[in-house]
N, C-alpha and C positions, 0 to 999 in steps of 0.2 A: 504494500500500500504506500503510497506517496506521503510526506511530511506533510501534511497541510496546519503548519503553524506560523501561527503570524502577531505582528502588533506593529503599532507607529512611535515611531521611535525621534524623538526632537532633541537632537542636541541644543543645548542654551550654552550659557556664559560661566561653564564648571559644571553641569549636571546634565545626564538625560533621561528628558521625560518620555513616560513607557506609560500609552492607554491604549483601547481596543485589542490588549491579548485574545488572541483565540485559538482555538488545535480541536482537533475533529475528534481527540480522545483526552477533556479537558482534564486537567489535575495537577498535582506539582509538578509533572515532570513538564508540563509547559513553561511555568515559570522559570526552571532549570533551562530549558531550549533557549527561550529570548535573553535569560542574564546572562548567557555564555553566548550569545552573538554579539549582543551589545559590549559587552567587555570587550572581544576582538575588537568591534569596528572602532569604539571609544575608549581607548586604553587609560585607565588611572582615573577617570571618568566617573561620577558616584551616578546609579540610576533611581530614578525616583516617582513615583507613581502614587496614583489613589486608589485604591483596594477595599471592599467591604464583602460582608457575605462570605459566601465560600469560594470566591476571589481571593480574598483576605488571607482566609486557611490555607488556599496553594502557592499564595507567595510565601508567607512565612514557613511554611515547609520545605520551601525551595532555597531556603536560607535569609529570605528578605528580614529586617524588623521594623517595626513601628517607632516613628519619631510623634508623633500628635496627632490631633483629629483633623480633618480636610471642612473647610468651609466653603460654599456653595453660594455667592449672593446673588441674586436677583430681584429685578425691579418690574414690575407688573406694567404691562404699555407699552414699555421698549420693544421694535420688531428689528433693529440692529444696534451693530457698535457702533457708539462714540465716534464720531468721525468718519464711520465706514460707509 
């Protein structure tokens, strides 16, 4: 069967952010898949991501930990960005 694992992966300015992980056979070992590509592609690189659920449970299995809780703001009416 084919790898079908995946996520987006944004380097910034000393960190890369990791959302829409997915794999056709979800679990820790996805999270293992992306943190070992992303370490190649972004060497010394920390990765960092928002996780909940059983999300959650397969990154920290994967060896991720929790640094605090992610906050979410929204303003009701807004149909884009600032500017955009």
């Amino acid at each position: 069967m084919a790898d079908w694992t995946g996520a987006n992966d944004t380097p910034g300015s000393g960190a890369v952010g990791v959302s829409n992980v997915f794999d056709l056979e979800p679990g820790a070992v996805t999270g293992t898949r992306w943190s070992q590509w992303c370490r190649a592609c972004f060497p010394g690189r920390p990765i960092v991501g928002y996780e909940w659920g059983r999300s959650l449970t397969h990154a920290l299995a994967a060896g991720f930990t929790t640094v605090g809780e992610h906050r979410v703001w929204f303003r009701w009416g807004v149909t884009r960005a600032p500017g955009g």
